[in-house]
N, CA, C and O atoms as a GROMACS GRO file, in nm:
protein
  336
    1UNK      N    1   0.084  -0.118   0.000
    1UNK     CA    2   0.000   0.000   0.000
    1UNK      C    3   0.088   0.124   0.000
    1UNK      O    4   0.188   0.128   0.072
    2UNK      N    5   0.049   0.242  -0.092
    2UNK     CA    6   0.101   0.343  -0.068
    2UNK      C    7   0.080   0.422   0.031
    2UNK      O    8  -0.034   0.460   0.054
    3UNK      N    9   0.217   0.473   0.128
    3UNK     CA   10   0.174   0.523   0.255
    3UNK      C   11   0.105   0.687   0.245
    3UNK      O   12   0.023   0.745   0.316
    4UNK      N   13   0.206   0.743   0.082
    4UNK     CA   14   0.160   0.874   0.081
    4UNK      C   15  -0.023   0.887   0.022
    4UNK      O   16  -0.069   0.998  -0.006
    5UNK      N   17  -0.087   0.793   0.013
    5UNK     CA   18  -0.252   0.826   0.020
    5UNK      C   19  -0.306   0.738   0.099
    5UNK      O   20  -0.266   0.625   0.126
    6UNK      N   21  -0.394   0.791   0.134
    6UNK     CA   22  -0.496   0.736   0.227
    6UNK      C   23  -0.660   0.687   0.143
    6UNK      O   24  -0.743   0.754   0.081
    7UNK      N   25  -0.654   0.559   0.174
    7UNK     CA   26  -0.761   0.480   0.153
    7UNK      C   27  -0.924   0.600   0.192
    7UNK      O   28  -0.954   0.688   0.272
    8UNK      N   29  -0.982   0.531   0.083
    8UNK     CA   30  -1.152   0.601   0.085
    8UNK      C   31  -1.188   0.541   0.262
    8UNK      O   32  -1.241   0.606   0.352
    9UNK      N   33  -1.145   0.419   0.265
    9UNK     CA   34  -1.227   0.378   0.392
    9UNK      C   35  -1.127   0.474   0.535
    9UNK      O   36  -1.182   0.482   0.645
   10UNK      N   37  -0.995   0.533   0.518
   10UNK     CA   38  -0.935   0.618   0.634
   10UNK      C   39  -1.000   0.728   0.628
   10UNK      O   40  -1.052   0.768   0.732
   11UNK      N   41  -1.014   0.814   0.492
   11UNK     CA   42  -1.073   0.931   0.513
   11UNK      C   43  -1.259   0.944   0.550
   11UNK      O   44  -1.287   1.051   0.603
   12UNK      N   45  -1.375   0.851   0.527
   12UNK     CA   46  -1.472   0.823   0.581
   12UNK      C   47  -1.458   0.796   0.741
   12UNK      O   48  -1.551   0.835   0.812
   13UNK      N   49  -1.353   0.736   0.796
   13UNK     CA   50  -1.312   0.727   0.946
   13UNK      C   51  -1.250   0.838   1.016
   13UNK      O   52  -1.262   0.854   1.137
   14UNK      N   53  -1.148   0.957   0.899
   14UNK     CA   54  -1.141   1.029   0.990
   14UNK      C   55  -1.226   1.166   0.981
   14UNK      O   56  -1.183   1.269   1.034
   15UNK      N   57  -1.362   1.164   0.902
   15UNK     CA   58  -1.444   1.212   0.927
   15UNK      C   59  -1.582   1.172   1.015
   15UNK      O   60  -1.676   1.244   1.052
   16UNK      N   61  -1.565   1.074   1.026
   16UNK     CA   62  -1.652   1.059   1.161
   16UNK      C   63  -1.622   1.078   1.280
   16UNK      O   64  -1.700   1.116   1.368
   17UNK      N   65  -1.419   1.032   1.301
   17UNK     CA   66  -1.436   1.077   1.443
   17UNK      C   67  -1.394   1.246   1.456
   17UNK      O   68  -1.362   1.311   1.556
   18UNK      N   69  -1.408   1.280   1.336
   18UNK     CA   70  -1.405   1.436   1.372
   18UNK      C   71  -1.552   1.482   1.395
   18UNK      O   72  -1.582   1.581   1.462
   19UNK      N   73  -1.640   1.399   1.334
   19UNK     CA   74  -1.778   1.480   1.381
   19UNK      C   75  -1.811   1.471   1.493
   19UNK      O   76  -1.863   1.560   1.560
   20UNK      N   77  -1.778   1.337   1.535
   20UNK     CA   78  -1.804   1.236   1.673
   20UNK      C   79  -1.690   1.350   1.801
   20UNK      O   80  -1.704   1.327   1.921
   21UNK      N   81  -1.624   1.423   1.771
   21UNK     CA   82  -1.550   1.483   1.858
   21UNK      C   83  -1.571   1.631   1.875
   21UNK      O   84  -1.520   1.702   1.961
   22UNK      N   85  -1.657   1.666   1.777
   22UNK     CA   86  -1.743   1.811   1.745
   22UNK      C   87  -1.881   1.766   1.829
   22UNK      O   88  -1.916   1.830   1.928
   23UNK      N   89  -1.927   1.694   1.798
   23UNK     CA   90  -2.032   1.649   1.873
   23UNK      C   91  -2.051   1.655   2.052
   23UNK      O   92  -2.102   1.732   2.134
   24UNK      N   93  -1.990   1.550   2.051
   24UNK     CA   94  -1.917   1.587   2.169
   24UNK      C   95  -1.900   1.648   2.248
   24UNK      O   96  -1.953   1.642   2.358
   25UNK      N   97  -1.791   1.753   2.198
   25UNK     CA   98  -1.720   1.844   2.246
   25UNK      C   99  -1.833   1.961   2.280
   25UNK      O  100  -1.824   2.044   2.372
   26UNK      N  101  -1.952   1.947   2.174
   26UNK     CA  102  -2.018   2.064   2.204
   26UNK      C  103  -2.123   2.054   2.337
   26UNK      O  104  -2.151   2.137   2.424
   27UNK      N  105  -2.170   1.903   2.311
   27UNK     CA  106  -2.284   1.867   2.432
   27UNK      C  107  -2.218   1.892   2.548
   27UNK      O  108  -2.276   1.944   2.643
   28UNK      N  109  -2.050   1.845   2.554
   28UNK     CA  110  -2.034   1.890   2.663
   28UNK      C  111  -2.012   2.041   2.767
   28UNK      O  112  -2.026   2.084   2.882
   29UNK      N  113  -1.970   2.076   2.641
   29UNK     CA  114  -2.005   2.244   2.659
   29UNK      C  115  -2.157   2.295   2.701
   29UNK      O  116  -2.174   2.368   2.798
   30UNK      N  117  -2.253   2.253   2.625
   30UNK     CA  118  -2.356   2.306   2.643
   30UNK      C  119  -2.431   2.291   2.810
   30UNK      O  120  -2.485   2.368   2.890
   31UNK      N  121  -2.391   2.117   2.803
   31UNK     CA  122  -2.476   2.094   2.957
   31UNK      C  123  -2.359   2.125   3.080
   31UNK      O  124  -2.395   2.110   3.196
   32UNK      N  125  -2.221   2.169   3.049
   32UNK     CA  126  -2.147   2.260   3.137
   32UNK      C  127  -2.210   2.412   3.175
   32UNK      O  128  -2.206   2.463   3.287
   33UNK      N  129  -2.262   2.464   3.071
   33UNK     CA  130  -2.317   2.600   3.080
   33UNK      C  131  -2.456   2.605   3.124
   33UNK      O  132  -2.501   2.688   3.203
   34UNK      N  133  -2.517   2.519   3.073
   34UNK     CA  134  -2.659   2.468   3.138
   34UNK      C  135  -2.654   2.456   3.279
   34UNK      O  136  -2.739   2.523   3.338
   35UNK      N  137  -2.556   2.369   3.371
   35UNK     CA  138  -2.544   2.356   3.448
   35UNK      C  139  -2.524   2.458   3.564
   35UNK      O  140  -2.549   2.446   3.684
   36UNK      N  141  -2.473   2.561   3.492
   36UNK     CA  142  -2.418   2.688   3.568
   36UNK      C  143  -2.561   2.780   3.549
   36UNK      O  144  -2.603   2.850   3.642
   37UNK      N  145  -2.623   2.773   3.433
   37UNK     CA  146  -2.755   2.862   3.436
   37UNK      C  147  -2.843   2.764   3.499
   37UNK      O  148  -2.943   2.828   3.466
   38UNK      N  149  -2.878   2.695   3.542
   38UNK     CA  150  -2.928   2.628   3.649
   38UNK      C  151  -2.905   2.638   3.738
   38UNK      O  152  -2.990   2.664   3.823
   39UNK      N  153  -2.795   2.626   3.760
   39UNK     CA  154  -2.738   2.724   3.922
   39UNK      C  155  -2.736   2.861   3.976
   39UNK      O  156  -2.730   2.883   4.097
   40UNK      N  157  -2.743   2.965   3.874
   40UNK     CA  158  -2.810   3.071   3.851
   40UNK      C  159  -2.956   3.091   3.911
   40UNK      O  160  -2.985   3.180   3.990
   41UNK      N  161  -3.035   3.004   3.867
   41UNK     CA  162  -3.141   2.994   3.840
   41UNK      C  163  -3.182   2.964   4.015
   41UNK      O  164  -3.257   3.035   4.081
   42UNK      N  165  -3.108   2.840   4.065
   42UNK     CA  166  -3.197   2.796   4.163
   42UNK      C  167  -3.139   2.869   4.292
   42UNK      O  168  -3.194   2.855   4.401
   43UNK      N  169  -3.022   2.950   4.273
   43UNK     CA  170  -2.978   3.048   4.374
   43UNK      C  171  -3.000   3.187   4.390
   43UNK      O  172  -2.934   3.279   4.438
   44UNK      N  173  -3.135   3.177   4.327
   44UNK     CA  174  -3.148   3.327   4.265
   44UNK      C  175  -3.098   3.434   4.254
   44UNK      O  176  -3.154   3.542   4.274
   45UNK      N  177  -2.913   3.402   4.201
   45UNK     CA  178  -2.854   3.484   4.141
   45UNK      C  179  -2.888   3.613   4.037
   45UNK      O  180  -2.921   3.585   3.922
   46UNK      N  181  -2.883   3.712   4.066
   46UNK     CA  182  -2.907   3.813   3.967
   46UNK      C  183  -2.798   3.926   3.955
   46UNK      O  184  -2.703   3.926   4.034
   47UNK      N  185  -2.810   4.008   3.871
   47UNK     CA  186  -2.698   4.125   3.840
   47UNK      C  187  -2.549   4.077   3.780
   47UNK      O  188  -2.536   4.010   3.677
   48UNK      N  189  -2.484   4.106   3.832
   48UNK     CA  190  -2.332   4.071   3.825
   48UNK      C  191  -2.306   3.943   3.882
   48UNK      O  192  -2.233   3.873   3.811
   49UNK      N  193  -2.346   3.889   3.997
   49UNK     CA  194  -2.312   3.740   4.010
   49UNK      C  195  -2.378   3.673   3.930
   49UNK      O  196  -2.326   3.565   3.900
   50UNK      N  197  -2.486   3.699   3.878
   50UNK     CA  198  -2.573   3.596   3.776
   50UNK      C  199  -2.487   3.595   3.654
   50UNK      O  200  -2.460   3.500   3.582
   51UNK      N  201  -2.450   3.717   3.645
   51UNK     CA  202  -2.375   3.719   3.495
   51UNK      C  203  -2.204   3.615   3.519
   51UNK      O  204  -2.137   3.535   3.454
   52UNK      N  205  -2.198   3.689   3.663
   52UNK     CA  206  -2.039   3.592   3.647
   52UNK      C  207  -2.066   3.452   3.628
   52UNK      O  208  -1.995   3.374   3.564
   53UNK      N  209  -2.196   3.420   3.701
   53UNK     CA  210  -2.162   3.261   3.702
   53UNK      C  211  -2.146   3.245   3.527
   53UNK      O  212  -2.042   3.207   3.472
   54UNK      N  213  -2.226   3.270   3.482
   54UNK     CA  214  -2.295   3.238   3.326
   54UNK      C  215  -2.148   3.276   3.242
   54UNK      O  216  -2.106   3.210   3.147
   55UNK      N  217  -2.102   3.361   3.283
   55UNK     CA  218  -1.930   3.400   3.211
   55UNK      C  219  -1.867   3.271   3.243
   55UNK      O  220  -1.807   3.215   3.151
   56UNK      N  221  -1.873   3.201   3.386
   56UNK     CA  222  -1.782   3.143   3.437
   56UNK      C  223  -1.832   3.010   3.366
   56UNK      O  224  -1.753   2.925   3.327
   57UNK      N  225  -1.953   2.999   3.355
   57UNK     CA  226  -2.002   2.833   3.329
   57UNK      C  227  -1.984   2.815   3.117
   57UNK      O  228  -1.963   2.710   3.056
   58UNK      N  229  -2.002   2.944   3.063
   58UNK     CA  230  -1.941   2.964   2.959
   58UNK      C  231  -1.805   2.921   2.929
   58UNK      O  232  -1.784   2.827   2.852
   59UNK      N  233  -1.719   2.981   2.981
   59UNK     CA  234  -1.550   2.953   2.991
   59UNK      C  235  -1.547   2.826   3.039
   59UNK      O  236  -1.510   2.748   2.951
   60UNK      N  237  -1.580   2.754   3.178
   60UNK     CA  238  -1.544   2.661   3.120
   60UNK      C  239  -1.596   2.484   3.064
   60UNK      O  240  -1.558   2.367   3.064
   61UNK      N  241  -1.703   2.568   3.026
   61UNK     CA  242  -1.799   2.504   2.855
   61UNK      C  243  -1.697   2.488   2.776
   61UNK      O  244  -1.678   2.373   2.737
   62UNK      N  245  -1.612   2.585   2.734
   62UNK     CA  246  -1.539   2.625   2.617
   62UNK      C  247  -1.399   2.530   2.625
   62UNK      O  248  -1.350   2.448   2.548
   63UNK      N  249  -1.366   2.574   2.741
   63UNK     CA  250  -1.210   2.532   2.773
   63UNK      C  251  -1.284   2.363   2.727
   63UNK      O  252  -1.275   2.310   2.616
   64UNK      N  253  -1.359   2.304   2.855
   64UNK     CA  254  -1.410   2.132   2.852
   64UNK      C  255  -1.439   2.119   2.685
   64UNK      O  256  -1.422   2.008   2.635
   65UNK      N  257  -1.468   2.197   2.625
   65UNK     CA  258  -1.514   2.135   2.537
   65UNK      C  259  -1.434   2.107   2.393
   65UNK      O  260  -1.459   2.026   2.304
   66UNK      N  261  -1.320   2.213   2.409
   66UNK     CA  262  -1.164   2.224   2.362
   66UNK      C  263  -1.100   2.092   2.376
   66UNK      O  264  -1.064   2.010   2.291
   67UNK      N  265  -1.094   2.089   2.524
   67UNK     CA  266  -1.026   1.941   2.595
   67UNK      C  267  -1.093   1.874   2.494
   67UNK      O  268  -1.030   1.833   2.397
   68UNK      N  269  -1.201   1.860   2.505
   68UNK     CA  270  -1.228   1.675   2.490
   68UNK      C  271  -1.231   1.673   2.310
   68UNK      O  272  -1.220   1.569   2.247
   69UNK      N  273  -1.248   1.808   2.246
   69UNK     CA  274  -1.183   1.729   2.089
   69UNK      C  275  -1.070   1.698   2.079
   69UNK      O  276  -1.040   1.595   2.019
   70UNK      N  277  -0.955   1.797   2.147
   70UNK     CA  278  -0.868   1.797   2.081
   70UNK      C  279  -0.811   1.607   2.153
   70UNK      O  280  -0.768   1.531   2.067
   71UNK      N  281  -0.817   1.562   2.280
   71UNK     CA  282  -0.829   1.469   2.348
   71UNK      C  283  -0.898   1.333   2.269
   71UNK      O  284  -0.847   1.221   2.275
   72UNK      N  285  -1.015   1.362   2.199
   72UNK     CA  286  -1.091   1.273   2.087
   72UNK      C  287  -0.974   1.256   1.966
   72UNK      O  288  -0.946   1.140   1.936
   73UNK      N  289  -0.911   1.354   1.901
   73UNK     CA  290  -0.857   1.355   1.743
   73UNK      C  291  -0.731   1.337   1.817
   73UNK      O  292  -0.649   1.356   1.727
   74UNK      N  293  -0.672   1.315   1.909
   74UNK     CA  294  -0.532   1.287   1.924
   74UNK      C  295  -0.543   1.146   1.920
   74UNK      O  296  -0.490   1.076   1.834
   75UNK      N  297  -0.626   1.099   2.029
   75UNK     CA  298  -0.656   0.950   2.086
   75UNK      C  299  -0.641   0.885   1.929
   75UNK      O  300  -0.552   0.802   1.910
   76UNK      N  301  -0.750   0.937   1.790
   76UNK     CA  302  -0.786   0.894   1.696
   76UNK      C  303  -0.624   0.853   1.618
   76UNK      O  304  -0.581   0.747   1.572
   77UNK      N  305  -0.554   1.010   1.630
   77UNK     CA  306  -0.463   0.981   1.545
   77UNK      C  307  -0.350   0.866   1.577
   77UNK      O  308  -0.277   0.817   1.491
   78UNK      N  309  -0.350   0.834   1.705
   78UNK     CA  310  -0.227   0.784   1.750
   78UNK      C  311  -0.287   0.626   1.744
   78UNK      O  312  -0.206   0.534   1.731
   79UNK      N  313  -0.447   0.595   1.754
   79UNK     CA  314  -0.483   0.459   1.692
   79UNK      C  315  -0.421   0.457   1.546
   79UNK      O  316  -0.348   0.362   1.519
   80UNK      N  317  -0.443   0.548   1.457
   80UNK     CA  318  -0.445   0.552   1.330
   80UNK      C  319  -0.259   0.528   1.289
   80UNK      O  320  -0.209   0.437   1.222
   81UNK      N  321  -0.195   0.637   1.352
   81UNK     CA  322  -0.044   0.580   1.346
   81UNK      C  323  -0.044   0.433   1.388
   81UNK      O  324   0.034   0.368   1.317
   82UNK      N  325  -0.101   0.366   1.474
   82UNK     CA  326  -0.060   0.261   1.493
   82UNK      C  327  -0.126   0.133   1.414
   82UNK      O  328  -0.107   0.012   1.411
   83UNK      N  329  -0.199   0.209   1.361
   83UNK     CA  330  -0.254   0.105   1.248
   83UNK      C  331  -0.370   0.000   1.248
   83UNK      O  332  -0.420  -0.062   1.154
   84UNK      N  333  -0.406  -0.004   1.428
   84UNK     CA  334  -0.575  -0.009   1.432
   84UNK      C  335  -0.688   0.083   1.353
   84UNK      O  336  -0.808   0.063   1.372
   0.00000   0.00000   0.00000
């Protein structure tokens, strides 16, 4: 096999686990921030602490949700170097 192309069936695989890591990455963001506007919510936070939490549960939505693609497409690639 030629190493410099990649098979139809690698590039269909490494578009799934890129969606599968977008996916992901976002739910976990979302119910991170959810979680914090819920907490908002049931502490009846308002003004500036309501907003910090929601800044704070935003950020780190974002950061978690950074982690776990880039954490997903590494895991992927280093199966893929190894040839599983």
């Amino acid at each position: 096999m030629d190493m410099g192309r990649e098979s139809r069936w690698d590039k269909d695989a490494m578009t799934v686990e890129i969606a599968f890591a977008l996916v992901t990455a976002a739910v976990l963001a979302g119910v991170i921030f959810a979680v914090a506007w819920a907490l908002a919510l049931v502490l009846g936070l308002s003004g500036s602490a309501g907003r910090g939490v929601l800044v704070g549960g935003a950020l780190l939505g974002a950061v978690a949700g950074v982690g776990r693609l880039v954490r997903v497409l590494l895991r992927f690639d280093k199966q893929r170097r190894m040839g599983n």
